[in-house]
VEXLO-152905 format. One record per residue (C-alpha): residue in one letter; x, y, z. Coordinates in pm, whole numbers, always signed. Example, Ala and Ser with C-alpha at 12.3 -4.5 7.8 and 13.67 -1.06 7.14 Angstrom:
BEGIN
@type->A | c1->+1230 | c2->-450 | c3->+780
@type->S | c1->+1367 | c2->-106 | c3->+714
REM end
This chain:
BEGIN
@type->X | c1->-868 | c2->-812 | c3->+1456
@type->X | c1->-1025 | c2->-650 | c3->+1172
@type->X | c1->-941 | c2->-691 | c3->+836
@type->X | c1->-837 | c2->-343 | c3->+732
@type->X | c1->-626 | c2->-307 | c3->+1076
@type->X | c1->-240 | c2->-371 | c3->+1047
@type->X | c1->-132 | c2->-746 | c3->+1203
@type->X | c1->+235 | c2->-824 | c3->+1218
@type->X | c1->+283 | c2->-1159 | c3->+1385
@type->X | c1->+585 | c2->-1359 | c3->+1395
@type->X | c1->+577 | c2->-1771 | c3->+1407
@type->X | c1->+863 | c2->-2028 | c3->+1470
@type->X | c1->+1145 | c2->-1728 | c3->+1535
@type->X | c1->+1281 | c2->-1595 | c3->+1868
@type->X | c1->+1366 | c2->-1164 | c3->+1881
@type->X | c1->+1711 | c2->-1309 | c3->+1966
@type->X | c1->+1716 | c2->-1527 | c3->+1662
@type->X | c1->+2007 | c2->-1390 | c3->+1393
@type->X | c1->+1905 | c2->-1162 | c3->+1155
@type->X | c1->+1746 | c2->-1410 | c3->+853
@type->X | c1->+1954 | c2->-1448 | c3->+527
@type->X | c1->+1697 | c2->-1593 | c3->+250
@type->X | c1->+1403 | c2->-1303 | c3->+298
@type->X | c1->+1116 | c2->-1423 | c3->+61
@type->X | c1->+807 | c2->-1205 | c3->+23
@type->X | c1->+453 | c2->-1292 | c3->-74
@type->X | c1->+277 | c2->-991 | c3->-48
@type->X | c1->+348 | c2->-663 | c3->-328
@type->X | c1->+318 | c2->-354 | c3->-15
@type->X | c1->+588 | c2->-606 | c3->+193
@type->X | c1->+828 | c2->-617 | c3->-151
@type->X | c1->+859 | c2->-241 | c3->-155
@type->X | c1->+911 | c2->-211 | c3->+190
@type->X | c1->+1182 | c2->-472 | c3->+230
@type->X | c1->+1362 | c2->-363 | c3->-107
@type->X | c1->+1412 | c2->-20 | c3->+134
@type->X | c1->+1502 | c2->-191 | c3->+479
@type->X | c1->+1668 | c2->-502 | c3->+373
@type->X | c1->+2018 | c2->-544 | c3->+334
@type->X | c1->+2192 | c2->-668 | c3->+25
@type->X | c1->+2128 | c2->-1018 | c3->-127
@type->X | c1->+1881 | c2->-1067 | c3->+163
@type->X | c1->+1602 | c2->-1067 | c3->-34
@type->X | c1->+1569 | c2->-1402 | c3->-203
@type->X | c1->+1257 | c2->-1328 | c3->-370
@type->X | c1->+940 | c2->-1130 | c3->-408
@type->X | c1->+596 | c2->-1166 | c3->-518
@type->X | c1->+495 | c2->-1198 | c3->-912
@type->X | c1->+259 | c2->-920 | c3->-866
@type->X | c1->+607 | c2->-664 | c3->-825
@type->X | c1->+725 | c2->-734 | c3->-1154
@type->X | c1->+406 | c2->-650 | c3->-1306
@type->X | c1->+421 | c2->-313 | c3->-1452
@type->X | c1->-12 | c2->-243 | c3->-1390
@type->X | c1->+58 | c2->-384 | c3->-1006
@type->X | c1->+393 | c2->-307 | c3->-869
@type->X | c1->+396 | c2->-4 | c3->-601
@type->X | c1->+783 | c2->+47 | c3->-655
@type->X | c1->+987 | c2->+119 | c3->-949
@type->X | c1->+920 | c2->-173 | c3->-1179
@type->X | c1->+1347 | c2->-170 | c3->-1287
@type->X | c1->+1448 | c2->-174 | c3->-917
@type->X | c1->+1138 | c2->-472 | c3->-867
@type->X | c1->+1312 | c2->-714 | c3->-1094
@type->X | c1->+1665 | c2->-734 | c3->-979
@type->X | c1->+1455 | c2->-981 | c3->-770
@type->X | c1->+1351 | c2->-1292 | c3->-824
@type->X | c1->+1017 | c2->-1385 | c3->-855
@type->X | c1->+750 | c2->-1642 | c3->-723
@type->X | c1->+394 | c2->-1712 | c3->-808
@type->X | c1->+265 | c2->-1768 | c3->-449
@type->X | c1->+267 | c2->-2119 | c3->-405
@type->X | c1->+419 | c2->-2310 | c3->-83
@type->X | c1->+659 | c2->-2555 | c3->-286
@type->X | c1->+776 | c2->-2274 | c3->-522
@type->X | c1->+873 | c2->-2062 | c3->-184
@type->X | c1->+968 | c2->-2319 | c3->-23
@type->X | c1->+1268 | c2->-2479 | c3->-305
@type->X | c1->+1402 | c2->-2085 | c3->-257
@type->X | c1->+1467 | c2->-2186 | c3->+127
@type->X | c1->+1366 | c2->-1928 | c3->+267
@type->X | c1->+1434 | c2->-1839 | c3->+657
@type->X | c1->+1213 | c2->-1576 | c3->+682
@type->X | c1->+856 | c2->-1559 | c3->+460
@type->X | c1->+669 | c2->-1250 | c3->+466
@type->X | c1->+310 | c2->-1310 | c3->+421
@type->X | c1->-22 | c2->-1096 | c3->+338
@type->X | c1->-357 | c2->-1092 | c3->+507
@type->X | c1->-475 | c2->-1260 | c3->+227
@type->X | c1->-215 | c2->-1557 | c3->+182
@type->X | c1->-396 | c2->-1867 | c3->+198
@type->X | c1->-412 | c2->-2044 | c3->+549
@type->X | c1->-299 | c2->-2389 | c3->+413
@type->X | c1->+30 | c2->-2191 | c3->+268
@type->X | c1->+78 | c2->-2064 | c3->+603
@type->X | c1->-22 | c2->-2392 | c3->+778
@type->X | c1->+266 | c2->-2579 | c3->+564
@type->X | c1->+508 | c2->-2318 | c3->+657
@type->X | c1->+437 | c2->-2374 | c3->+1013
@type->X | c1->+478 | c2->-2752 | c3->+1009
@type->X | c1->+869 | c2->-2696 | c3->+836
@type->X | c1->+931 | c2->-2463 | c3->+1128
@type->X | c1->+1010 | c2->-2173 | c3->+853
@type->X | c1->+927 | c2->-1849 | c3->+1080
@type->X | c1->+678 | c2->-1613 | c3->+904
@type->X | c1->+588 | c2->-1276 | c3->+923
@type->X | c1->+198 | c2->-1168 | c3->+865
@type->X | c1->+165 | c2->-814 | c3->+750
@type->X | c1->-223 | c2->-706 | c3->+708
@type->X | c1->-373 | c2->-374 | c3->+564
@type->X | c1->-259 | c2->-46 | c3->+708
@type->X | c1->-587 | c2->+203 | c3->+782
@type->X | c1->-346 | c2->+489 | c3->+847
@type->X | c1->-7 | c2->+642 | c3->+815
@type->X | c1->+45 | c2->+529 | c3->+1188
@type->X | c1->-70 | c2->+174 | c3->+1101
@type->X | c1->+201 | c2->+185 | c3->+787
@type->X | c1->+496 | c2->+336 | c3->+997
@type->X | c1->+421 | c2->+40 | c3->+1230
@type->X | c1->+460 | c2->-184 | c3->+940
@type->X | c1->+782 | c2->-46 | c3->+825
@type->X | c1->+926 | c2->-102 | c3->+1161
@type->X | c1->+773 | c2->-419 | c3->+1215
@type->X | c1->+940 | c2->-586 | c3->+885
@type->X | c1->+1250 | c2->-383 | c3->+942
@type->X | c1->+1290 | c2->-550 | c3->+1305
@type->X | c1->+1188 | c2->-873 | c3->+1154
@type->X | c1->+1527 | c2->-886 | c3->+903
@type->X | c1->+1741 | c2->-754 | c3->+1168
@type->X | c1->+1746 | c2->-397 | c3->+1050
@type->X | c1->+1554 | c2->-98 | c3->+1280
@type->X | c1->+1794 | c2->+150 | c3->+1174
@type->X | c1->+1714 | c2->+125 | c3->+824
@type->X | c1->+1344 | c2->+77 | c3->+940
@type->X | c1->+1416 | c2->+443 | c3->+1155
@type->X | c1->+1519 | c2->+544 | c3->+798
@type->X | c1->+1235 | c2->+477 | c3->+561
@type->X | c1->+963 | c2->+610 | c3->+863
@type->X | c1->+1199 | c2->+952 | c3->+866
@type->X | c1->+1157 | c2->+973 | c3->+509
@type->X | c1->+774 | c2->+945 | c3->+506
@type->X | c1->+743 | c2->+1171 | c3->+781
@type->X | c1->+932 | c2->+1435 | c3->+629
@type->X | c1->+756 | c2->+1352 | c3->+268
@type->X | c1->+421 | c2->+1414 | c3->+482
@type->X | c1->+529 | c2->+1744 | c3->+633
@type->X | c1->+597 | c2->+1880 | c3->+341
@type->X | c1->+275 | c2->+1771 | c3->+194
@type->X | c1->+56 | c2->+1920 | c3->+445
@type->X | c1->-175 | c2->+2149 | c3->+355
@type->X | c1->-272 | c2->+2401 | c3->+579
@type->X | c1->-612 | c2->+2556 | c3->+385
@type->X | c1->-957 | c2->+2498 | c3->+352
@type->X | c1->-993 | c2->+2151 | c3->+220
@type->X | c1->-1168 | c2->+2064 | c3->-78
@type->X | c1->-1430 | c2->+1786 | c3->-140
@type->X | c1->-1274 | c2->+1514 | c3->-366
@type->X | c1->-1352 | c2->+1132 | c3->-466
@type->X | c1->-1065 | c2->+902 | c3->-545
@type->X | c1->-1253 | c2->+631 | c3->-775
@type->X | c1->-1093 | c2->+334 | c3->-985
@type->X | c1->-1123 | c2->+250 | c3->-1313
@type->X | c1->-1378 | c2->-47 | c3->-1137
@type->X | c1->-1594 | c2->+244 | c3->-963
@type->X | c1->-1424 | c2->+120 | c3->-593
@type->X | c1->-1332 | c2->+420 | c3->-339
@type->X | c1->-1185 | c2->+445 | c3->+6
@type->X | c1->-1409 | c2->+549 | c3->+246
@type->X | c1->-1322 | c2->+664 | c3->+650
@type->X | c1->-1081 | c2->+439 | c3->+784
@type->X | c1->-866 | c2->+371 | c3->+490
@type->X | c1->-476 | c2->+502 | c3->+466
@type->X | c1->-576 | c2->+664 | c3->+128
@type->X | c1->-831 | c2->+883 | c3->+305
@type->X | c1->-585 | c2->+959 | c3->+611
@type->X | c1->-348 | c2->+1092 | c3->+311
@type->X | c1->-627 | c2->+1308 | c3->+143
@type->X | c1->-699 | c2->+1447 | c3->+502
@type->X | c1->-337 | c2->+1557 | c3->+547
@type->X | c1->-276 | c2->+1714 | c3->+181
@type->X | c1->-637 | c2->+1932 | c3->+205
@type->X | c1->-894 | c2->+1730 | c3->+78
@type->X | c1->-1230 | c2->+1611 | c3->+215
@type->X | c1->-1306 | c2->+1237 | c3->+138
@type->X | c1->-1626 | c2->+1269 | c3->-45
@type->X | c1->-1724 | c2->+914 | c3->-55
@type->X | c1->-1759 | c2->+903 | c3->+350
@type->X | c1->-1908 | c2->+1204 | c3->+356
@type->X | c1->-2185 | c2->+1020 | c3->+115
@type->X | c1->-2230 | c2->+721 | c3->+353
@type->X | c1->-1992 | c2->+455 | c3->+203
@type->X | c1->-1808 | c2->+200 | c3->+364
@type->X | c1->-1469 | c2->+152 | c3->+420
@type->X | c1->-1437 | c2->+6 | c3->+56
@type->X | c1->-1713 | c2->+64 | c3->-142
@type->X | c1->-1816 | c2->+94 | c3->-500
@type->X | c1->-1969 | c2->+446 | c3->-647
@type->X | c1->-2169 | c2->+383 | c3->-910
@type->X | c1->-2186 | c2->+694 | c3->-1171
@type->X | c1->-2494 | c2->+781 | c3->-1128
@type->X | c1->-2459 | c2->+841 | c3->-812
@type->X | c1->-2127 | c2->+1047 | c3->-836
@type->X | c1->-2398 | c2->+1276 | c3->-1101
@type->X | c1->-2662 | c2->+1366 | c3->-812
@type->X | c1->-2376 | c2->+1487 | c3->-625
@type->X | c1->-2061 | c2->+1558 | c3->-821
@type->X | c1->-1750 | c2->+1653 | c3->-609
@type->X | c1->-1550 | c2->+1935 | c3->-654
@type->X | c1->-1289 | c2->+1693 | c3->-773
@type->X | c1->-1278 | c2->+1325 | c3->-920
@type->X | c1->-934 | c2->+1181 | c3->-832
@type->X | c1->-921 | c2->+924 | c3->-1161
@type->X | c1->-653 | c2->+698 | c3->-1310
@type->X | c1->-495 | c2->+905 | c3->-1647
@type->X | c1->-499 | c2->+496 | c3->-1846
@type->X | c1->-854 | c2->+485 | c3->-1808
@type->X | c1->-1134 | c2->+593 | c3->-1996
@type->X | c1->-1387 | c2->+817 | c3->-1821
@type->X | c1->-1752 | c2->+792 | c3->-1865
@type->X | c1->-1904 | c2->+1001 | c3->-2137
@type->X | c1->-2130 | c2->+1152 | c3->-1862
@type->X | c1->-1871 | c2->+1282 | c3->-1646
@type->X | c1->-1755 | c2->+1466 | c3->-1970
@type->X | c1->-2082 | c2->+1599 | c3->-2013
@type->X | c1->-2160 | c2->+1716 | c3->-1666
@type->X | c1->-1826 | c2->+1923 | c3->-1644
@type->X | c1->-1680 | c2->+1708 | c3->-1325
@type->X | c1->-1364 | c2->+1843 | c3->-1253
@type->X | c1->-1119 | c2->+1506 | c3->-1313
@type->X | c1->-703 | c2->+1538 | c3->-1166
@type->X | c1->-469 | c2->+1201 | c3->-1272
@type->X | c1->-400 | c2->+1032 | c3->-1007
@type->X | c1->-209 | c2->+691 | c3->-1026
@type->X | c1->-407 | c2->+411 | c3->-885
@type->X | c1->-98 | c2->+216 | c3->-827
@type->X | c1->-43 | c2->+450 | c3->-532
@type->X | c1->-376 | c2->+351 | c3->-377
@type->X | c1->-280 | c2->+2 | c3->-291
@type->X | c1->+58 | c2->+10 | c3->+0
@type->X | c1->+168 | c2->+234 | c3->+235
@type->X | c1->+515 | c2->+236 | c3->+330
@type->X | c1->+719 | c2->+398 | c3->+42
@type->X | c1->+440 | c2->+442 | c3->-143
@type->X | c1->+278 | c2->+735 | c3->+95
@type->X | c1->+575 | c2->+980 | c3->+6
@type->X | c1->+458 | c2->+939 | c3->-399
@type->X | c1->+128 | c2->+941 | c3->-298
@type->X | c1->+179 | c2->+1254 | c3->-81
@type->X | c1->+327 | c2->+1413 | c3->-338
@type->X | c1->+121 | c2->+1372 | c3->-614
@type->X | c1->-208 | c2->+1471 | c3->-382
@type->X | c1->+6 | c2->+1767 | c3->-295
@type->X | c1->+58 | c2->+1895 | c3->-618
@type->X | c1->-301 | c2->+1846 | c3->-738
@type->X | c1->-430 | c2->+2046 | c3->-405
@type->X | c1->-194 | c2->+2309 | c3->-497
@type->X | c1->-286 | c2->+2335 | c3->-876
@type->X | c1->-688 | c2->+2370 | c3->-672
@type->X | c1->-818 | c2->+2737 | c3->-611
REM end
């Protein structure tokens, strides 16, 4: 399966098993997810990155009435957990340890789309023993979505970090510019999936709009050449799940503010 596809995969733990008690996350899209689907005190911990105001996708206040864990197996493993929720991107020998201790695991990979991210929520929702709060959350994104929908001409716009990296075609960002009325520029200029712009390329063929995080200095040539530049918060770019009804939002009110 590809690495940008969404993988949910469940080891050591039967559908029939009881709902898990000591829910410890190691992956920052997962934490915001399970702080909506998860019942009280079943959250034992979630990842460092959470608690980090420049990282965390959910509020950073409502991110640290959890505990918090650096990533390793023994740390998550002295929290004793019965459920770990792990990221494409955990290391195999963290997952290979949990495996041999029989502690059941969920994988959750990268969603490409708002389909692949509602089948996330559900996934994890199922996984602590609560669909109807899973139901919930993908009601609430679908509803944040409709009323984010734009039903103009789109307009050509690049969403580029502070490191020059956009989303191309095939990324949940660019399903989310599609749906509030914007064209993805950078797949319409040949880049991949993940790519980086360089500026001087953005120069020989400026969009009508440069989606840019507002903490980060833009180059003096952008300045000079008059690109039109919106805020957009880059935090936003990195989860789906709760994140896509901010993320909605803000794209919607920075199409709307657009001729």
């Amino acid at each position: 399966m590809r690495a940008s596809s969404l993988l949910v995969a469940l080891v050591g733990a039967s559908a029939a098993a009881a709902a898990p008690q000591r829910v410890v996350s190691m992956n920052p899209c997962a934490d915001a997810i399970l702080a909506e689907v998860a019942a009280p005190g079943q959250i034992a911990a979630v990842s460092h990155w959470s608690h980090d105001p420049r990282g965390t996708s959910m509020d950073l206040a409502r991110a640290r009435r959890f505990p918090r864990h650096f990533g390793t197996a023994e740390e998550v493993l002295r929290l004793a957990p019965d459920l770990v929720v792990a990221g494409a991107h955990t290391p195999a020998a963290t997952r290979a340890a949990f495996a041999r201790l029989g502690v059941p695991v969920v994988t959750v990979g990268v969603p490409a789309s708002v389909a692949d991210s509602l089948a996330e929520v559900r996934a994890l929702a199922r996984a602590v023993g609560r669909p109807a709060a899973g139901e919930a959350l993908v009601g609430r994104i679908e509803r944040a979505l409709a009323a984010a929908r734009h039903q103009g001409p789109p307009v050509p716009a690049v969403l580029r970090t502070p490191a020059g990296v956009v989303p191309g075609d095939g990324t949940l960002m660019a399903d989310l510019m599609a749906t509030t009325g914007f064209v993805n520029a950078a797949a319409t200029m040949g880049l991949a999936r993940w790519d980086v712009l360089p500026v001087e390329r953005l120069l020989l063929a400026p969009p009508v709009l440069l989606l840019a995080d507002p903490g980060a200095a833009l180059h003096p040539a952008l300045a000079r050449a008059r690109v039109r530049v919106a805020p957009f918060d880059m935090r936003l770019l990195n989860c789906g799940g709760p994140s896509i009804i901010r993320a909605a939002a803000a794209l919607a009110a920075i199409r709307r503010g657009l001729p």
